[in-house]
N, C-alpha and C positions, 0 to 999 in steps of 0.2 A: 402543637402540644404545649399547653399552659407552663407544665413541670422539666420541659426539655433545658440539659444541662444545668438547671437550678439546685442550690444545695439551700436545707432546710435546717434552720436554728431551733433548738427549743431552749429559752431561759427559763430555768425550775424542770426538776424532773421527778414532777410527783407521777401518780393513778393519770391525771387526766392529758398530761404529755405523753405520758406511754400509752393510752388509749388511742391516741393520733399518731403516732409513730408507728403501732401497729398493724394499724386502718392503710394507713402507708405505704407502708411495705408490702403490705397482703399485696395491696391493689397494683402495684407496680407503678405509684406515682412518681417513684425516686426509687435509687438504689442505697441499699444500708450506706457503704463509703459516700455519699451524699448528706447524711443525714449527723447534725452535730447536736448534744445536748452539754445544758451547764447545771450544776449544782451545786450547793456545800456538802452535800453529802459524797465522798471520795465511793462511799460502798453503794450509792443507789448509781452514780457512775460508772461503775463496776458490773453491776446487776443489770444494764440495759445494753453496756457492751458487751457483756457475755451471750443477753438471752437472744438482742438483733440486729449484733453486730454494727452497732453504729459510732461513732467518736464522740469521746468525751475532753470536756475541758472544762476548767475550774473558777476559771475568769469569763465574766458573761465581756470585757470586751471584746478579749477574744475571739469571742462567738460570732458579734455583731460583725467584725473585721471580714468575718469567713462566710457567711450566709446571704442570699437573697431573700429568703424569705423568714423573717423572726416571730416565733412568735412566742409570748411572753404566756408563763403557765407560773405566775407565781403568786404568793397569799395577796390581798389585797393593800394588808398594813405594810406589805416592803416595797408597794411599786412604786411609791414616788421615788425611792434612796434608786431602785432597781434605772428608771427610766435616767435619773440623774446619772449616774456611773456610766451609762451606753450610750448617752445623746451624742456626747460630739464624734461619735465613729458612723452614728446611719448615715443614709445617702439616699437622695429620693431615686435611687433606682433601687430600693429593698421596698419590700410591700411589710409592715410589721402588724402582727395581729396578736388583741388581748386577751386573752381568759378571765382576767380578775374582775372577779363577782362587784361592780356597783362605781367601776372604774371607768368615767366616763371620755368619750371621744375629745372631748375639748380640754380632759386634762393633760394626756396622753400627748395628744397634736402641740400643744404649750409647752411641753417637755422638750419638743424636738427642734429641728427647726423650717422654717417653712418648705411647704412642698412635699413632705414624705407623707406617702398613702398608710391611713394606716384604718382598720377594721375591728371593731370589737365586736367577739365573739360569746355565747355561753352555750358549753355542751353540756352532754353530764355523762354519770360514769357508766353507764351500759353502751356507752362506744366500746368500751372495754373486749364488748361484743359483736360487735359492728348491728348495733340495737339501737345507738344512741340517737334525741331528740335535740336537734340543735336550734339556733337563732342567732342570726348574726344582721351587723348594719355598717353602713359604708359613711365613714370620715370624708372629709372635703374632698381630700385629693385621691378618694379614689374612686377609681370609675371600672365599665364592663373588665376589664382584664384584669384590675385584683378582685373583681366578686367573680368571675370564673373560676379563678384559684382557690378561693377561700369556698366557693362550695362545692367545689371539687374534693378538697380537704375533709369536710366534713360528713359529705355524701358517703364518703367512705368508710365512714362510721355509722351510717344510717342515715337519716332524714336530716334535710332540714331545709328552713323558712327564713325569709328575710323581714324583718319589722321595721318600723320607726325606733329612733332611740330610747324616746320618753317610757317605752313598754319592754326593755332592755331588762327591767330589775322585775315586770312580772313574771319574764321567760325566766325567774332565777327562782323566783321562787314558784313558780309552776313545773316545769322541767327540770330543771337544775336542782333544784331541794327536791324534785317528786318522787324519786327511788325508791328517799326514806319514809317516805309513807308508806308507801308500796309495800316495803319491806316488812314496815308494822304491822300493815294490814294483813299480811302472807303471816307472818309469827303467830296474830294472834288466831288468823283462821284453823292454824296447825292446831293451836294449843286447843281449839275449841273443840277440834274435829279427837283428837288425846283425852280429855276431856269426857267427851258422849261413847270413849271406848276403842277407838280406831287405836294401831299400833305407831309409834311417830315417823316411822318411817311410811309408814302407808299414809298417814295425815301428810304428808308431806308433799309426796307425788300428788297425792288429787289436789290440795291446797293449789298445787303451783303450776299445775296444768289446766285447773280451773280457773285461773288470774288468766294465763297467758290464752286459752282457748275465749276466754268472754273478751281481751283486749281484740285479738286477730279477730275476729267477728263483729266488733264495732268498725276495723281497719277495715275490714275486706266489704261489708255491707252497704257501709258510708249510713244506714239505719240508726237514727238519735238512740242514745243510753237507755232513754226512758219506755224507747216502745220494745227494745229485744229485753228490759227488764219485765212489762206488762208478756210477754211470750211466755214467759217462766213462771208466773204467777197466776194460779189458778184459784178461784173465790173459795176461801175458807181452808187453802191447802197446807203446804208446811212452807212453801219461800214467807207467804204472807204474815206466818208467824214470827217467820226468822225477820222480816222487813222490818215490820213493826215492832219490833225489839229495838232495831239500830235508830228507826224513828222516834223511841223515846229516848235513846243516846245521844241524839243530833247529830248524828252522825257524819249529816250533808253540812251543819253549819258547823260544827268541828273541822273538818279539812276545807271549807272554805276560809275561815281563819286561819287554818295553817300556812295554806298559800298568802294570805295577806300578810300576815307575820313575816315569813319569810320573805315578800316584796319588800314590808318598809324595814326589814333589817338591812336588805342591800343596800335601799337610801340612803342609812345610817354608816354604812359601811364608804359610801360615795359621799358622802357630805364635802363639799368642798370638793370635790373631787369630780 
């Protein structure tokens, strides 16, 4: 067993530490008393001791002191101060693993000192739901037995894939930013469906079961986008009016810039880094 006796650190305890902590615990990879989180926040400390039972502490060296497995869930602009503060407590028998969006492995690995495994990861927030699309990649020093752990971790939250690094900051802004498309996309279908007379709470059920039944059907089919879209479209029907509308909105090079956007914002965010 990968997680046998192992206690688990989380540094930062925003949405996507607690979407892992969750996934966690559902899955019985560790038990709540195993599992430690840090924060500045005293009341978000508070809110994930109360709701899964796990310890909290307010000093991430503490954390590092106490855990096997760390893994770092914090904004991208504090993890260098972050990695500074905790270097001289790792040990290369912790596996440590990143979240921070554009934070790459060789800066991380420079922070610490030689020998410690460490893995950068990017989920996003429908782990929240055990929904979530991950992508992770393996630092020098680590090998099969921290990528067992780390997608163990994740799988737990849903899916996920392993990449090269260099495509680290596309899975950020594909997966990682894609929610909020999503999310757009579901708003504005509401509004349209409100709009043509539908009541919002009826726009809303269909809106969001027709996202989620057309994704499960790409999922389950393995069928490219394009042909179960041509299924749905009959010559001269009403999809083809509605298509042709988003066709003159660009719709497809709209959200393909959004994912590029959001790639070289992560660059930006990693520069140096």
């Amino acid at each position: 067993m990968p997680f046998a006796k192992k206690t688990v650190g989380f540094i930062g305890a925003g949405a996507m530490a607690e979407a892992l902590i969750k996934s966690i615990l559902q899955r019985g990879l560790v038990q709540a008393a195993k599992v430690w989180a840090s924060d500045v926040s005293q009341d978000r400390g508070r809110f994930l001791t109360n709701k899964y039972g796990i310890n909290f502490l307010e000093d991430n060296k503490d954390l590092v002191k106490k855990a096997d497995i760390v893994i770092s869930a914090v904004k991208p602009v504090i993890m260098d101060s972050v990695l500074s503060e905790v270097s001289p407590y790792v040990t290369p028998k912790q596996l440590h693993i990143s979240i921070a969006a554009g934070i790459s492995l060789g800066f991380i690995e420079r922070h610490f000192p030689e020998g410690i495994p460490v893995v950068r990861v990017m989920p996003n927030t429908p782990s929240l739901i055990g929904a979530g699309a991950s992508a992770y990649t393996l630092g020098k020093n680590a090998g099969s037995k921290e990528e067992k752990i780390v997608k163990e971790i994740l799988d737990c939250a849903g899916v996920s894939v392993k990449v090269p690094e260099h495509l680290m900051n596309a899975v950020t802004g594909l997966s990682g930013s894609g929610p909020a498309y999503v999310f757009l996309i579901l708003e504005s279908l509401i509004d349209g469906g409100v709009k043509a007379g539908l009541p919002r709470d009826t726009a809303s059920i269909l809106a969001t079961q027709t996202l989620l039944g057309a994704a499960k059907l790409v999922q389950e089919t393995g069928d490219h986008p394009a042909r179960l879209k041509d299924m749905v479209t009959t010559p001269g029907g009403t999809t083809m009016a509605g298509l042709h509308v988003l066709e003159q909105g660009k719709i497809r090079a709209t959200l393909m810039d959004a994912v590029l956007a959001a790639t070289r914002r992560a660059d930006e965010l990693g520069k140096g880094k």
